[in-house]
C-alpha positions in Angstrom: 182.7 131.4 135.8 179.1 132.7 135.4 178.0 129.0 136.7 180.0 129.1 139.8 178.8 133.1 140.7 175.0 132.1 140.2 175.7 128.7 142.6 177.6 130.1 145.0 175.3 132.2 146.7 172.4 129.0 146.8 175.4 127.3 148.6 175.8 130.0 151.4 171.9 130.1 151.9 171.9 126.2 152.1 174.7 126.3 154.5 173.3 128.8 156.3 169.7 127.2 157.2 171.3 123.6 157.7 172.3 124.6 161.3 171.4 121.3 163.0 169.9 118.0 162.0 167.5 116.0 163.5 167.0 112.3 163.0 164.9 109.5 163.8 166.5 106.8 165.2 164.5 104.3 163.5 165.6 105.9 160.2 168.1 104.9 158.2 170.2 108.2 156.7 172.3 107.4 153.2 174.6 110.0 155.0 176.4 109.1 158.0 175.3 111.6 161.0 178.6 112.7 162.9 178.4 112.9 166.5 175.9 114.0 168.5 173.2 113.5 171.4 169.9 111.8 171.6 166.6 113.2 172.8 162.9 111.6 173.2 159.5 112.9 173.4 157.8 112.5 176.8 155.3 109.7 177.8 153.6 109.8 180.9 152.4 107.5 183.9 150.1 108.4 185.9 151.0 108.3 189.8 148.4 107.6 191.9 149.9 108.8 195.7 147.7 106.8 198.4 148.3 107.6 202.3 146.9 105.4 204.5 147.1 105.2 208.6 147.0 102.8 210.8 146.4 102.9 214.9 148.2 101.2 217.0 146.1 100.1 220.1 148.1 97.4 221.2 149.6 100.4 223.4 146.5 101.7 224.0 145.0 100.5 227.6 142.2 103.0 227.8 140.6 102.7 224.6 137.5 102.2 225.9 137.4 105.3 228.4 138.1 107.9 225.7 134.0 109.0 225.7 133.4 108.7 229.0 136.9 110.6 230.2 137.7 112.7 227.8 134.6 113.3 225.7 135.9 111.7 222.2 134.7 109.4 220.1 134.8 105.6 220.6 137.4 104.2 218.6 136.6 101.3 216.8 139.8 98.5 217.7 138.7 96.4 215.0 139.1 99.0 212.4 142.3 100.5 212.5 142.6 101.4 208.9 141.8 104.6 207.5 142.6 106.4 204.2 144.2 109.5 205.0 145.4 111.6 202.0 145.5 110.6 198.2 146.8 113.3 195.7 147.7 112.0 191.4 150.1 113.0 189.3 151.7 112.4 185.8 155.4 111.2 185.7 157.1 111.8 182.2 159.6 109.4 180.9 161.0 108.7 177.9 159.1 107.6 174.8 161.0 104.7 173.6 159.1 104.8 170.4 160.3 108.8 169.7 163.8 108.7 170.0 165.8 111.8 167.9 169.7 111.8 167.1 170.4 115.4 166.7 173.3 116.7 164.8 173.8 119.8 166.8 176.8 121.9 165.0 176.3 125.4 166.6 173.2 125.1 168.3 173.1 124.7 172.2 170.7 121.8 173.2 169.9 121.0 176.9 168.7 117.5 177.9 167.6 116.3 181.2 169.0 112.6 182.7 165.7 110.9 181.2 166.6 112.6 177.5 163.8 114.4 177.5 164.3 117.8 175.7 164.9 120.9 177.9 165.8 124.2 175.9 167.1 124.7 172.5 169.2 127.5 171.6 169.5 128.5 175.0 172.3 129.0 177.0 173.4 127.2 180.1 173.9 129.8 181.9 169.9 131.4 180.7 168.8 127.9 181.5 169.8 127.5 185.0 168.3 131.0 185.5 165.2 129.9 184.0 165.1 126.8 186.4 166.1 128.7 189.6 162.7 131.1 188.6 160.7 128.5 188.4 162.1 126.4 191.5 161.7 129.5 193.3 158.1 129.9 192.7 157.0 126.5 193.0 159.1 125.7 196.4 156.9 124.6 199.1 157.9 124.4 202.5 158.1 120.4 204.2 156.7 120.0 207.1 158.1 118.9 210.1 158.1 115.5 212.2 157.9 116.0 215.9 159.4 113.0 217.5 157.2 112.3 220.4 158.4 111.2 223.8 157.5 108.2 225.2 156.4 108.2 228.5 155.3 105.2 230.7 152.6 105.3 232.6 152.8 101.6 233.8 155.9 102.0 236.0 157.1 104.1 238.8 160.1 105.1 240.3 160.0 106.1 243.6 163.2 107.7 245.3 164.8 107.8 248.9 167.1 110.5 250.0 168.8 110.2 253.2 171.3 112.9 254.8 174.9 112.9 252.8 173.2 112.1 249.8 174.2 114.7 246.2 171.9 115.6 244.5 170.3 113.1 241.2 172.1 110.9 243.3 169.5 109.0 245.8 170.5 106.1 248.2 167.8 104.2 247.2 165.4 104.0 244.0 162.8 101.4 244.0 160.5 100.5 240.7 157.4 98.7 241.0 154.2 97.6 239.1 151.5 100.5 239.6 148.8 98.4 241.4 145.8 100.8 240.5 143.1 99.5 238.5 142.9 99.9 234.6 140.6 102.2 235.2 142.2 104.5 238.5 145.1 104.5 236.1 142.7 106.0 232.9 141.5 108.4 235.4 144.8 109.7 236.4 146.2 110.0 232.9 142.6 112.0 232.3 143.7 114.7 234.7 147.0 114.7 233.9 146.2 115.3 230.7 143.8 118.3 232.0 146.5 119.6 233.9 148.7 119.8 231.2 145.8 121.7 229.0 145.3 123.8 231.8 149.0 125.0 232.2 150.0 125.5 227.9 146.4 127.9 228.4 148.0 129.8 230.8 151.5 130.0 229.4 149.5 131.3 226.2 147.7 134.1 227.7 149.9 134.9 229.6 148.3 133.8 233.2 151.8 132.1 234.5 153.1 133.0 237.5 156.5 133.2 235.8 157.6 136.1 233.8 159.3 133.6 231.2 160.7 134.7 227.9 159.4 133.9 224.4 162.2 131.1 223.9 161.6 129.6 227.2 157.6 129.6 226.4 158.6 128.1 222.9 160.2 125.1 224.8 158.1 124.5 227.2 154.8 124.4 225.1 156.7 121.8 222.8 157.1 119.8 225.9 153.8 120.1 227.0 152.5 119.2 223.4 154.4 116.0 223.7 153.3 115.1 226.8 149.5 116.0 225.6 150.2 113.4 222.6 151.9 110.7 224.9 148.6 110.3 226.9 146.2 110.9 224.3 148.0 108.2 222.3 147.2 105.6 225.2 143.3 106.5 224.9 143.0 106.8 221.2 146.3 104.5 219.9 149.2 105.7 218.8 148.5 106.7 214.4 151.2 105.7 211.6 151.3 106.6 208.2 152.6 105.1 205.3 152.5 106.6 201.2 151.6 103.7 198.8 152.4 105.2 194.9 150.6 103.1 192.0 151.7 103.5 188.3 150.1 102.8 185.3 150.6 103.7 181.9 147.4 105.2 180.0 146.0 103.2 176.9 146.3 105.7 173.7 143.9 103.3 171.6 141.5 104.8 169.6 138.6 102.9 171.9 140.8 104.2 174.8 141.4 107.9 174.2 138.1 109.0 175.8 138.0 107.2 178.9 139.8 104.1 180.4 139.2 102.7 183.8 142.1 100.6 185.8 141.4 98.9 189.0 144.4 100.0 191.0 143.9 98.3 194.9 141.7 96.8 197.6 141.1 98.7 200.9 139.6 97.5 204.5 139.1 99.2 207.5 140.0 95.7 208.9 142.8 94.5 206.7 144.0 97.3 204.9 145.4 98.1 201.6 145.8 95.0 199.0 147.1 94.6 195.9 146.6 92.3 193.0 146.4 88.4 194.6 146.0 89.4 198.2 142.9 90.9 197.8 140.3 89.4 200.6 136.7 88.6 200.2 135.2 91.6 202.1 137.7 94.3 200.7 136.9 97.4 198.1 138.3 97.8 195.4 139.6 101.3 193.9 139.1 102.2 190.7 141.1 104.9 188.7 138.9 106.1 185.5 140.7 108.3 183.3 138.4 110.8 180.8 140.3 113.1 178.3 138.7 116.2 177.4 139.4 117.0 174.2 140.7 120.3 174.7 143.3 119.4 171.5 140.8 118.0 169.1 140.6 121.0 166.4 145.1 121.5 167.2 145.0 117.9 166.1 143.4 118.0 163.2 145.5 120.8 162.0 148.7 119.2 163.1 147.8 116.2 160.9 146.6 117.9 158.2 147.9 121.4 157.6 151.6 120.7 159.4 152.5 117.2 157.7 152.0 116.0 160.9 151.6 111.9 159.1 155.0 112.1 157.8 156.7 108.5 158.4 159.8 108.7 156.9 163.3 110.3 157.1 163.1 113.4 155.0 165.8 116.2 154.5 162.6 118.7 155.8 162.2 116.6 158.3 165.8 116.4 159.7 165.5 120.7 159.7 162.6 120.1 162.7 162.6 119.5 166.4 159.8 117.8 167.7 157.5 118.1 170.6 154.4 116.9 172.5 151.8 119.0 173.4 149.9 117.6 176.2 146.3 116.9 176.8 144.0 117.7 180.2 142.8 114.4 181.8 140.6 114.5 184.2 141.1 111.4 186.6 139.0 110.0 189.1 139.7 107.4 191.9 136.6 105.8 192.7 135.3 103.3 195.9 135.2 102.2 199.6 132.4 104.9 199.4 134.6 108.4 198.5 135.5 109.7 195.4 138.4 111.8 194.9 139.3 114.1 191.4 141.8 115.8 189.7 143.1 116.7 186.4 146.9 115.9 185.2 148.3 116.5 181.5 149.2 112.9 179.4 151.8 113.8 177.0 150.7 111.2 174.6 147.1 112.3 174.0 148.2 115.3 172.4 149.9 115.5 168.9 153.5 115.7 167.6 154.4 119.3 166.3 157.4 120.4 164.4 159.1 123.4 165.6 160.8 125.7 162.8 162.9 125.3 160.7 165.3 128.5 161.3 167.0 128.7 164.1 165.1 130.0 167.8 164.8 129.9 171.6 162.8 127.4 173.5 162.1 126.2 176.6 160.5 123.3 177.9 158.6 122.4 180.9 160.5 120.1 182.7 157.0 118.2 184.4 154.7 118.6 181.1 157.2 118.8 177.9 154.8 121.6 177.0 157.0 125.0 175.2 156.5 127.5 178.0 159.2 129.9 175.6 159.3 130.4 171.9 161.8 133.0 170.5 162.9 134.2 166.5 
């Protein structure tokens, strides 16, 4: 009787701290886990965002009266490539090497739809409160395509009333070739285009000889802004832009971890953006160097040393633990075609593996990084 007093009491505490159990799927448990969900540690790819325009002047007659008419630059027709914005990002994914089965009981566990680990211990309902903070304060506002009207400077339509005729309704409508020059016709669309300047300026400051109201104004300078871009786009060409994403997995070797350097495209003003066996004799190439900084070096000596951060196999400590990433800085460069372009991302898997406690807590995960941005007892 004494025996089972002095046991029972162990049992209770053992019971008590064996709320959940984690394993590693490449593990091979004596027990059999019940059921349960999987989760992985984040890996990221870095995204390399490339936008790129191109002018059309095939629709462009009076390229080469832009200086002398309207006072811009020459455009150069045999270069109609430009690169216009480039912006880099990591992308996490999951870690097909760091796969956990968890063995939840009580515990509430939130995973995304790429099994990366969102919350633990958390509610749903705290969860999507969390998320609807943070999408709140990192909503940015899209911007808007104008669709610009075509208009067509090449043809007219000239219109004969006679009496009994309704109105929009003309006897006669005859459409003909303009016969002016090229350059009578660059001329026109020159003042035209000075007229139309000349009337949004007075519509502004209010120099109109209508008293119009603010939504009429609104409409009308919108009209007059597409007009302004219909002729300009026969001078200068008519710009498209097209987003080119490159991804590449970083190198975690130990000859790697400082710095690593990927040649991502080819660019020319000429040709444009190639890739891989249609690269051209005449063309840059783009480079994307990749340089860690270190900022984890003294956390991951300690994880490894102080935390039993080398563990390998399945353990029953082990299976008490969560695990994590916590990221590293990289600062990444995209280098040639003369410009060089920086920024700094975080690479989940440059920083170490840490074991959360044991006992039972609150956290919450980045959902871009991985990184703990909430730790509770």
């Amino acid at each position: 009787m004494r025996r089972i007093l002095i046991f029972l009491p162990l049992l209770l505490i053992l019971s008590s701290c064996a709320t959940y159990t984690v394993y590693p799927v490449k593990s091979k448990p004596l027990v059999h886990p019940k059921g349960g969900m999987l989760y992985a540690l984040p890996k990221t790819k870095v995204c390399v965002n490339v936008t790129f325009t191109k002018r059309n002047f095939e629709q462009a007659p009076y390229a080469e009266y832009a200086a002398e008419m309207l006072g811009l630059d020459k455009t150069d027709v045999s270069s109609p490539y430009s690169i216009e914005n480039i912006t880099i990002e990591g992308v996490n994914e999951a870690d097909p090497n760091y796969y956990y089965f968890i063995y939840p009981r009580r515990l509430s566990v939130n995973v995304d739809s790429r099994h990366l680990l969102r919350s633990v211990g958390v509610s749903h309902d705290e969860y999507e409160e969390y998320e609807s903070y943070t999408e709140r304060r990192g909503r940015t506002s899209s911007d808007e395509e104008l669709s610009m009207a075509e208009n067509n400077l090449y043809d007219r339509a000239d219109t004969f009333y006679v009496r009994g005729d309704r109105a929009g309704k003309p006897s006669l409508v005859s459409t003909k070739k303009d016969s002016r020059s090229v350059r009578q016709r660059a001329a026109a669309a020159a003042q035209r285009l000075e007229e139309i300047q000349n009337r949004r300026q007075q519509l502004l400051y209010g120099e109109a000889d209508v008293d119009y109201s603010p939504e009429s104004i609104k409409y009308i300078l919108e009209r007059l802004n597409e007009q302004e871009q219909a002729i300009l786009d026969q001078f200068v060409g008519r710009k498209s832009s097209e987003t080119v994403r490159f991804y590449f997995e970083p190198k975690t070797d130990r000859a790697s971890l400082d710095s690593q350097t990927v040649a991502l495209f080819a660019f020319s003003p000429k040709l444009g953006l190639r890739t891989g066996a249609a690269m051209e004799k005449g063309m840059d190439t783009i480079y994307c160097t990749l340089h860690s900084e270190n900022t984890l070096k003294g956390a991951v000596r300690f994880v490894k040393q102080r935390t039993k951060g080398k563990r390998k196999n399945d353990t029953p400590v082990g299976r008490r633990t969560f695990k994590y990433r916590q990221s590293e800085t990289v600062h990444v460069t995209l280098h040639g075609a003369g410009f060089v372009y920086e920024s700094d991302i975080r690479v989940a898997q440059f920083g170490p593996v840490v074991d959360l406690p044991k006992h039972k807590f609150e956290a919450i995960f980045d959902r871009r990084t991985g990184d703990p941005v909430y730790y509770k007892n």
